[in-house]
C-alpha atoms as one frame of an Amber mdcrd trajectory, in Angstrom:
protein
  25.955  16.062 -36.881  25.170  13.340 -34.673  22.303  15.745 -32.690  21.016
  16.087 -36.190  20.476  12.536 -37.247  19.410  11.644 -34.064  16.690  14.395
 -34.181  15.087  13.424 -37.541  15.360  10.011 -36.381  12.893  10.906 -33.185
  10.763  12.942 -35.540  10.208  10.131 -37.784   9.589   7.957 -34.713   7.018
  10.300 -33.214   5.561  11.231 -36.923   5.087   7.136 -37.199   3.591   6.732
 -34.010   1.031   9.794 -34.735   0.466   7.917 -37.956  -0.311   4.615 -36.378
  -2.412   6.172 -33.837  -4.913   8.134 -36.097  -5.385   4.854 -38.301  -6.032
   2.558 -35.678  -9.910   2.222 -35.261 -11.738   3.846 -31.857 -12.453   0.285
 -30.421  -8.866  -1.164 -30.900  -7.638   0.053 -27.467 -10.940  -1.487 -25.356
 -10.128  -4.040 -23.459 -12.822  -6.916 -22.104 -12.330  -7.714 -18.441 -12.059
 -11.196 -17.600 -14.465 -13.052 -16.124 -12.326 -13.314 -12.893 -12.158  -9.643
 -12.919 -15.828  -9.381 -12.940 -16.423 -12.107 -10.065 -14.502 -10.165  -7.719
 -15.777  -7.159  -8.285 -19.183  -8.714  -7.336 -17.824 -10.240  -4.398 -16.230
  -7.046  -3.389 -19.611  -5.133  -3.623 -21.374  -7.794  -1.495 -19.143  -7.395
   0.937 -19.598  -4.010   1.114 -23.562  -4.268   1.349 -23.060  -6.842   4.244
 -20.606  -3.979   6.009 -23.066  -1.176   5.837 -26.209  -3.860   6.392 -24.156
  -5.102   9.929 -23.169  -1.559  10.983 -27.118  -0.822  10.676 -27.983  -3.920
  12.853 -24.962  -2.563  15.750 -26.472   0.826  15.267 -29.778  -0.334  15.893
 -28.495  -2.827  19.074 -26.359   0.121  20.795 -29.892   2.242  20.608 -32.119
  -0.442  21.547 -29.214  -1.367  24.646 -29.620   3.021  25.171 -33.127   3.134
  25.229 -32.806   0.125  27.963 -30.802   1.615  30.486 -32.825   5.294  30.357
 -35.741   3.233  31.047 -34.430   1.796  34.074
């Protein structure tokens, strides 16, 4: 009897939550990132621009130190 009760009771649950769900309006569940959210996703992009900028610039040094030493 028990299994029973506690059966309809998760129906109703789940049958409530499906409810809730299907009423709720598309933009409810969109959530706005904060403003320090935003900033360090900035800072985290510059810092990857400045990476690949600086691993040109070593690239270009390690070529330029190549090019040196075959012309010797």
């Amino acid at each position: 009897m028990k299994r029973i009760i506690t059966m309809a009771a998760g129906f109703l649950v789940a049958l409530s939550l499906a409810a809730t769900a299907y009423a709720a309006p598309k933009g409810a569940n969109v959530r706005k990132s904060s403003p320090g959210i935003e900033n360090s996703k900035k800072v985290m992009q510059y810092r990857i621009q400045r990476e690949k900028k600086m691993q040109d610039v070593r690239k270009k040094a390690q070529l330029k130190k190549q090019l040196a030493k075959a012309g010797k």
